[in-house]
C-alpha positions as CSV (number, residue, x, y, z in Angstrom):
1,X,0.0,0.0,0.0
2,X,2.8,2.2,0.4
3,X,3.8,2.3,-3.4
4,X,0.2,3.3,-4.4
5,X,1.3,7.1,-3.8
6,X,3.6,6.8,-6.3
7,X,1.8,3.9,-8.4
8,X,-1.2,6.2,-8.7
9,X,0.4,9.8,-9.7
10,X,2.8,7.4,-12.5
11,X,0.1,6.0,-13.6
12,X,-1.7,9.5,-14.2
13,X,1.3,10.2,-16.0
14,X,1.1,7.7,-18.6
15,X,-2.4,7.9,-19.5
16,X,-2.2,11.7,-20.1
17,X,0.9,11.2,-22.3
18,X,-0.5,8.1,-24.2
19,X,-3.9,10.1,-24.6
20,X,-2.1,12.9,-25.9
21,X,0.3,11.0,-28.2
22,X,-2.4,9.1,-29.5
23,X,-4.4,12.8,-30.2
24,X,-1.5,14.1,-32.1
25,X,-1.0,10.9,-34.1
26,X,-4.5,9.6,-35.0
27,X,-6.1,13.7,-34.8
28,X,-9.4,13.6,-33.7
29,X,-12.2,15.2,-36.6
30,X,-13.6,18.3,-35.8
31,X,-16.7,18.3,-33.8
32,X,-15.6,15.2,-31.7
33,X,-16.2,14.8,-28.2
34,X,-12.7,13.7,-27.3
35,X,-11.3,16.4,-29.7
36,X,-9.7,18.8,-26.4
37,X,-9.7,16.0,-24.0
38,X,-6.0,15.7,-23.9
39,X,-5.3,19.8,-23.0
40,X,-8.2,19.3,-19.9
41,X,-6.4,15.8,-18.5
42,X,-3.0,18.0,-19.0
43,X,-4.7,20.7,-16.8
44,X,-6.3,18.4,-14.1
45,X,-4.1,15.5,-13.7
46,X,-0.5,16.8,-14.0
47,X,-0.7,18.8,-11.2
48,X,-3.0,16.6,-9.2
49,X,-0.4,13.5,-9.9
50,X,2.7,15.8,-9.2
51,X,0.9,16.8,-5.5
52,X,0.5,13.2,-4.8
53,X,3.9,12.2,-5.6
54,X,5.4,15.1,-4.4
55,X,3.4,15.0,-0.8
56,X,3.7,11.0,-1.1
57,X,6.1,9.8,2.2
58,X,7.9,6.0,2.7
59,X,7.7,4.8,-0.4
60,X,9.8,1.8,-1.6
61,X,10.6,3.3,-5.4
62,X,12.2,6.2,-5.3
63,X,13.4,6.1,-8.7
64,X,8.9,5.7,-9.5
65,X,8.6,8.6,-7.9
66,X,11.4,10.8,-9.8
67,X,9.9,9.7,-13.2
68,X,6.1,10.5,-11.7
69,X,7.4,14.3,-11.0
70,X,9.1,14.5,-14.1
71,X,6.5,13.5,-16.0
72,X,4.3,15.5,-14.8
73,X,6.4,18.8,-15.1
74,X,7.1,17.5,-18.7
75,X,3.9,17.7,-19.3
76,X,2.8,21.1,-18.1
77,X,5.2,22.6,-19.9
78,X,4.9,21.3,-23.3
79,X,1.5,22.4,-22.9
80,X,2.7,25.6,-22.2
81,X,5.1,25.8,-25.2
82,X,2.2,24.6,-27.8
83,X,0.3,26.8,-26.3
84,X,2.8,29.7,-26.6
85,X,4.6,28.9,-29.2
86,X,2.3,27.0,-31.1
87,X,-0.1,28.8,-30.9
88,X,0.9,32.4,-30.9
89,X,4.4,32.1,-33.1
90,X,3.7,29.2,-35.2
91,X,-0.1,29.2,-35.8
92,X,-0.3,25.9,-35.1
């Protein structure tokens, strides 16, 4: 039960990043429901899975937990930079 704190927050992790791979590799068609989902899980979950990896004590992976913050900050800021740069410089 310990490793759930950082099980959980990696796992957040991965779904956001496969979700938002899998937008930006199979683009959904305009109209879709699922069509913005990946920039609302960026929003919600990064932080919410860096808090609970970051506030997460006695865990047994450390090196889990490492990739669970990274990930997480990774994430928030390459939404930041297609949002920026993407969408303000590039016209993406």
């Amino acid at each position: 039960m310990k490793n759930l704190g950082v099980i959980f927050p990696f796992l957040l992790f991965m779904l956001t990043g496969l979700f938002t791979v899998y937008s930006f590799v199979f683009p959904f068609e305009a109209g879709e429901k699922l069509q913005g989902v990946w920039v609302v899980m960026i929003v919600f979950l990064s932080p919410l899975g860096l808090v609970l990896a970051i506030t997460n004590k006695g865990n047994t992976q450390p090196k889990l937990k490492k990739v669970a913050i990274g990930g997480n900050v990774a994430l928030m800021l390459f939404l930041f930079l297609y949002m920026t740069l993407g969408v303000i410089v590039l016209g993406v």
